[in-house]
C-alpha positions in Angstrom: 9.5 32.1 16.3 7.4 29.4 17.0 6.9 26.2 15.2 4.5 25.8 12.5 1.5 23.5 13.6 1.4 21.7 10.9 5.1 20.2 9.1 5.9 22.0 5.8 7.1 18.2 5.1 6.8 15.0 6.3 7.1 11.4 4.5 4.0 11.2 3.5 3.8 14.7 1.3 7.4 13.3 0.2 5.6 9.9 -1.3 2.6 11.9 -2.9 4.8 14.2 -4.4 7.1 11.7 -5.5 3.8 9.8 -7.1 2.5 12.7 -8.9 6.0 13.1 -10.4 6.4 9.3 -11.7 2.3 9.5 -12.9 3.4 13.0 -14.9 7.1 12.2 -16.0 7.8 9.1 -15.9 10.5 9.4 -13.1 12.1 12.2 -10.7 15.8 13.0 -9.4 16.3 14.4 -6.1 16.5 17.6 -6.9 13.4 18.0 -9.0 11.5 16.1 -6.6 12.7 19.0 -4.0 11.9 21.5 -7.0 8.5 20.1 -6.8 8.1 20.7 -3.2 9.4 23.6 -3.2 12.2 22.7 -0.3 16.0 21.8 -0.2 17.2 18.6 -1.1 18.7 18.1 2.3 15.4 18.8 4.1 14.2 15.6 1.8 17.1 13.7 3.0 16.2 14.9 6.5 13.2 13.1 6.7 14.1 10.3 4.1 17.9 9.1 5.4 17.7 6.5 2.4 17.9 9.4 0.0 16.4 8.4 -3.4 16.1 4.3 -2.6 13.9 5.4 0.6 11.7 8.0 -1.5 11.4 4.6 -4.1 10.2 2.9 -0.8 7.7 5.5 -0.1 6.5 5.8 -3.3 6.2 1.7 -3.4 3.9 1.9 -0.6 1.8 4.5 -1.5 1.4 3.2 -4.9 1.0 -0.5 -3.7 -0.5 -0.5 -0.2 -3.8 -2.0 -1.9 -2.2 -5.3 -2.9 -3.9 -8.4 -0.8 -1.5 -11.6 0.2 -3.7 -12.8 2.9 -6.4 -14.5 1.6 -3.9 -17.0 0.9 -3.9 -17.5 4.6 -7.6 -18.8 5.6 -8.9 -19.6 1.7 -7.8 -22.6 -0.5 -4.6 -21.5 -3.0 -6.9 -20.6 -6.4 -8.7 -17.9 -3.9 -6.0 -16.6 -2.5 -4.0 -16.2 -5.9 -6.8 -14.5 -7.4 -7.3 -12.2 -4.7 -3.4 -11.2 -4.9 -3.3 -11.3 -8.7 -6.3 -8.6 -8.8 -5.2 -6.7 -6.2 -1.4 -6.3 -7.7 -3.4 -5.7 -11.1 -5.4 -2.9 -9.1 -2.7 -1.3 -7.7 -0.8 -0.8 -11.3 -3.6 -0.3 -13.5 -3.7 3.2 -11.3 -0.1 4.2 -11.6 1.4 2.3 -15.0 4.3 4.9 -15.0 5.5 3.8 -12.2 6.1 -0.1 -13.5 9.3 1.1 -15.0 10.3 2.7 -12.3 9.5 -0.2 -9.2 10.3 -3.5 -11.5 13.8 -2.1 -11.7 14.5 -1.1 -7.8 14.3 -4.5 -5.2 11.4 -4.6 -2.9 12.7 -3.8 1.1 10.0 -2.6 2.7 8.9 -5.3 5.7 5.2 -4.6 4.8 5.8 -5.7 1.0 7.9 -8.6 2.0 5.6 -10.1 4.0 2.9 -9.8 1.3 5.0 -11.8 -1.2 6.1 -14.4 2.1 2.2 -15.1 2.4 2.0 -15.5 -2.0 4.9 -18.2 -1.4 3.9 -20.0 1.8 0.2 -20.5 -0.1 1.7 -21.9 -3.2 4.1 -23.5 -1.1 1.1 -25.7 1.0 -0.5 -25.7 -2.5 1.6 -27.9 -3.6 4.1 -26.0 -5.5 7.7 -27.3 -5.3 10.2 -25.2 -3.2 12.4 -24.7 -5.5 9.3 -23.1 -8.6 7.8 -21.4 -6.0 9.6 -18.1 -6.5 9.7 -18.3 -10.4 6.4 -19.0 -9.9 6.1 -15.8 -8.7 7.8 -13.8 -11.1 5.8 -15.6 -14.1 2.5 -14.1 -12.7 3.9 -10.6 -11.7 5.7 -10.2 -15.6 1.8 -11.3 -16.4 -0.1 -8.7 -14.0 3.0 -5.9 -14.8 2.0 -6.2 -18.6 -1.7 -6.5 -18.1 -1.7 -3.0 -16.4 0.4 -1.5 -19.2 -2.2 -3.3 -21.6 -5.3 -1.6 -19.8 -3.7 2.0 -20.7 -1.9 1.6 -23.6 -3.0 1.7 -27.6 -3.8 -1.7 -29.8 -0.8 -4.2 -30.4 -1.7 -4.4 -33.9 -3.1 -0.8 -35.7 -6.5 -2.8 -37.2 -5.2 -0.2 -39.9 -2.3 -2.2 -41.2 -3.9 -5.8 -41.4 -5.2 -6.0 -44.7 -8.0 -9.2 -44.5 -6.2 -10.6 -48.2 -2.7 -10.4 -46.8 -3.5 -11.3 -43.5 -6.9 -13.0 -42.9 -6.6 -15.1 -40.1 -5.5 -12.2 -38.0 -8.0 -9.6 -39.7 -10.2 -12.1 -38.6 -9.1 -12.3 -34.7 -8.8 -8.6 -34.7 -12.4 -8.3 -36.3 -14.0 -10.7 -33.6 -12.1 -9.6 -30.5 -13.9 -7.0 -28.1 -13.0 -3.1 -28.5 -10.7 -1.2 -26.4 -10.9 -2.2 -22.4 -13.3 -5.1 -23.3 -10.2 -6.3 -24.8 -7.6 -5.5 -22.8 -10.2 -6.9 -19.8 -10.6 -10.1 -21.6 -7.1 -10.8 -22.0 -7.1 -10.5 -18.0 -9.5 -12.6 -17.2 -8.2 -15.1 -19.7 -4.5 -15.2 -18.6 -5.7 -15.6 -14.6 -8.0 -18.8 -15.7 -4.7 -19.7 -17.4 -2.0 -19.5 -14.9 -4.6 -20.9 -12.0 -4.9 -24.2 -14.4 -1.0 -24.1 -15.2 -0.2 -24.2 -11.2 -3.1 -26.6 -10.9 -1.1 -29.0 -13.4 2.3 -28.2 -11.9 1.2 -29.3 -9.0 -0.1 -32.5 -9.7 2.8 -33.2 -12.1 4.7 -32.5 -8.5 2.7 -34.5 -6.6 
């Protein structure tokens, strides 16, 4: 019989799949990702030798292709760091699920290494010491990882429960603040003017 033209599987319907699974569930397990495809486990391992830690790795490109280190390279640092911060913002706004899922596994993939080698190297000739640089880092992803849960998710505070004569300062903040995404896009904008002016003064405390 002759082959098929077209590949009942390949990587990238292995990554999609995987994708739709973590949007939907939350997670997947081998073999209800190959329940989902309709194939064997084995023909997943077949194309995917890492077994689940590869299918991670496709799913962690597919869901995270769009984020943007290289304006770091030709634009000064506070450019660059936006750029990156909206893109990595972008990219998990889209698939929240999957935060869980990729803040728990280490990054390997060459392309996403190189992405966060070109975030350190421009802090780095920012100014940043050597040895802040990658907790640097993880301050501003813990940031942009809550920020995308933030964009999806209900109030902090059910308005609700905050009686303005038990509690009127915050009745008051909660009164004044935007509604829904206004809010949750507020709070964005406001932490990135933040962490650019923290790095700004950590640098010339360095300097």
């Amino acid at each position: 019989m002759a082959r098929p033209k077209v590949p009942r599987l390949d990587r990238e319907k292995i990554a999609v799949a995987a994708l739709e699974m973590v949007d939907r569930d939350g997670g997947f397990t081998m073999p209800t990702l190959a329940k989902y495809l309709d194939v064997q486990v084995s023909s997943i391992y077949h194309h995917v030798p890492g077994g689940r830690d590869g299918v991670v790795e496709l799913l962690r490109f597919k869901a995270t292709d769009r984020i943007d280190g290289s304006a770091f390279d030709d634009r000064p640092w506070e450019e660059g760091f936006e750029v990156w911060a909206r893109s990595f913002l972008d990219a998990f706004r889209t698939h929240p699920a999957a935060i869980r899922l990729l803040a728990t596994e280490p990054v390997r993939d060459p392309k996403h290494v190189a992405v966060y080698n070109s975030v350190a190297g421009g802090l780095r000739r920012a100014g940043v010491a050597a040895d802040e640089v990658y907790g640097l880092i993880l301050v501003c992803e813990n940031f942009l990882l809550g920020c995308a849960f933030d964009l999806t998710a209900p109030e902090t505070v059910a308005p609700s429960a905050v009686d303005a004569a038990s509690y009127p300062e915050l009745r008051d903040a909660l009164d004044s603040a935007p509604p829904g995404v206004e809010r949750a896009e507020q709070s964005v904008e406001m932490g990135l003017t933040m962490l650019i002016a923290g790095i700004r003064a950590r640098i010339e405390a360095n300097s």
